[in-house]
C-alpha positions in Angstrom: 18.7 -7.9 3.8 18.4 -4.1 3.9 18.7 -1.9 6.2 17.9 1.8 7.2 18.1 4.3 9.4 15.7 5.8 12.3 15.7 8.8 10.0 15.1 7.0 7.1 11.9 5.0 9.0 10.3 8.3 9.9 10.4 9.9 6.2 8.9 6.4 5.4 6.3 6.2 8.1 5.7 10.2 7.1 5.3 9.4 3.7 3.4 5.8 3.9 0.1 7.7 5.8 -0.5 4.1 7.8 0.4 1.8 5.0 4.2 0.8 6.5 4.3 -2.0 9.0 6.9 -1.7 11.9 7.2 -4.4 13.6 9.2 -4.8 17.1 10.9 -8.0 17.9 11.8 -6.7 21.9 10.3 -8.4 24.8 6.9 -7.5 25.8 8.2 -5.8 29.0 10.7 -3.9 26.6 7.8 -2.7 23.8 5.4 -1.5 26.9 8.5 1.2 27.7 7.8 2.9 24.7 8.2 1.9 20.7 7.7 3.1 17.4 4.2 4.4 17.3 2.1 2.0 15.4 4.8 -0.6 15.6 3.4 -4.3 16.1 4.7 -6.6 18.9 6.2 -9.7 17.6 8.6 -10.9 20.3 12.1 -12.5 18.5 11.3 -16.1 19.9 7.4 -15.7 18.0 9.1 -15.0 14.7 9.4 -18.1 13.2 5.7 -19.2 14.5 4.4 -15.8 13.3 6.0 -15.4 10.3 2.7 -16.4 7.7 0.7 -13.2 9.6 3.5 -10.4 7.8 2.6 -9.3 4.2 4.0 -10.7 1.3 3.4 -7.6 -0.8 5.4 -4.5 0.8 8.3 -3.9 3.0 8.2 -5.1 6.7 10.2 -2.9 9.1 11.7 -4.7 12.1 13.0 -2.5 14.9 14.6 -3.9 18.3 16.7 -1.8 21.2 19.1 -0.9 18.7 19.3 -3.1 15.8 20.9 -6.4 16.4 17.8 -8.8 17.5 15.7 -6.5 14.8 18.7 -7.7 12.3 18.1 -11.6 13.3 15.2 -11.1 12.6 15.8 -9.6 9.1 17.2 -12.0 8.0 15.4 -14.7 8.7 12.4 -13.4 6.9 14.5 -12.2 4.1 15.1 -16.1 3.5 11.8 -16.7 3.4 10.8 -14.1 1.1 9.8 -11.4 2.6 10.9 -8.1 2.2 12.3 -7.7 5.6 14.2 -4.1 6.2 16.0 -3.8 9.3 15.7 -0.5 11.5 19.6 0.3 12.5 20.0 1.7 15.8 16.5 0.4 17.1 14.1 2.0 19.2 17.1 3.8 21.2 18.5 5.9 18.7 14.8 6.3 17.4 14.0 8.0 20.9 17.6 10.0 21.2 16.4 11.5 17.9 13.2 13.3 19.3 10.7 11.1 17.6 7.1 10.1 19.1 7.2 7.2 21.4 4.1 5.5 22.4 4.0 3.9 25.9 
């Protein structure tokens, strides 16, 4: 499983112009705080269930609170082939470093 930084999603979310998929694995109550602009609610529990709707063809962000339920989640979808790239210090440290949140 990979993993990158909050620094390292934004350069790819500058670069990608709407072509990366973020995908948060919080509660729904948790994702309507605030997330990752763009980012697609996909509760941890829903994972298994939902895992056919992600692409098989690029790289599948998964961002949490601040990286462990986003890291579950990884992992799992790592096993089953996707390319699933964990977002270390979740939405938290994506918010502490000044970047858009969308509420």
């Amino acid at each position: 499983m990979r993993s990158v930084s909050v620094q390292e999603l934004k350069a790819v979310l500058d670069d990608a112009e709407g072509e990366a998929l973020v995908v948060d694995v919080r509660e729904p109550w948790e994702y309507a705080e605030g997330h990752v602009p763009g980012a697609v609610p996909m509760p941890l529990a829903t994972v298994p269930q939902r895992a056919g709707e992600l692409p098989a063809d690029r790289a599948v962000y998964l961002v949490c609170a601040v990286g462990a339920r986003s890291g579950q989640a990884a992992a799992y979808l790592s096993r089953l082939g996707v390319d699933a790239v964990n977002v270390a210090g979740g939405t938290s440290e994506w918010a502490s470093a000044g970047f858009p949140v969308e509420r």
